[in-house]
C-alpha positions in Angstrom: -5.1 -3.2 19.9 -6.3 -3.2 16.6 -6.8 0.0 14.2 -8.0 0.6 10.8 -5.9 3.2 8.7 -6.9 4.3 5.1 -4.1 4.7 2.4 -5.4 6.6 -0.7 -2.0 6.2 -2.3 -1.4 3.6 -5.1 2.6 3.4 -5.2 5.4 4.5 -3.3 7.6 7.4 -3.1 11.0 7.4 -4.6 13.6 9.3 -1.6 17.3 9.5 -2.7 20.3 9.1 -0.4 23.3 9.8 -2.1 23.2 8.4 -5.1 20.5 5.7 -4.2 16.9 5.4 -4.6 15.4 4.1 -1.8 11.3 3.3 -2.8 8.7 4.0 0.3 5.7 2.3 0.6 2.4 4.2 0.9 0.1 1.9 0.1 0.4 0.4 3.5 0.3 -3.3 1.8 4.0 -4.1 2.1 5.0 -6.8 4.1 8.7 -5.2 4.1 7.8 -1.6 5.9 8.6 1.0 5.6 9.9 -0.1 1.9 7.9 -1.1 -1.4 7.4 -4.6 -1.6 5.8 -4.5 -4.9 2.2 -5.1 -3.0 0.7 -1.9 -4.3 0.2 -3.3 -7.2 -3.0 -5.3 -5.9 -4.7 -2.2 -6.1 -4.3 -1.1 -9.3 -8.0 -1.9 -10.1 -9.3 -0.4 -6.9 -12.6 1.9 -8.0 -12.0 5.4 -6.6 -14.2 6.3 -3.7 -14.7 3.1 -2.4 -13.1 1.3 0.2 -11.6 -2.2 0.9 -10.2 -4.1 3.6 -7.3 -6.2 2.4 -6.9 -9.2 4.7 -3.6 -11.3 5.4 -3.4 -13.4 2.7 -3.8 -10.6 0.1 -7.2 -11.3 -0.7 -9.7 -8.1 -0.5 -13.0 -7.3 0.2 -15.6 -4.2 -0.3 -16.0 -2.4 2.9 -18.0 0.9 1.1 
């Protein structure tokens, strides 16, 4: 079954064990989850307010 989930967040979130960082992705684009793959960055010109579907390949498109 398929479901749509929004992520607002543009980055991840840095959580330290130990002495090590360990980054989180929030964006929900990683390809590496539940760690920052560096995919968040392909929504760095996202308009706020709107909404987009990202699609396998890493191409995007305007929902709302």
């Amino acid at each position: 079954m398929a479901r749509i989930v929004l992520h607002e967040e543009q980055g991840p979130i840095e959580v330290k064990v130990g002495n090590e960082s360990k980054w989180i992705c929030q964006c929900g684009l990683s390809k590496n989850k539940l760690y920052c793959d560096g995919s968040h960055n392909k929504t760095k010109d996202e308009e706020k307010g709107k909404v987009y579907k990202y699609n396998p390949n890493g191409t995007r498109k305007l929902v709302q």
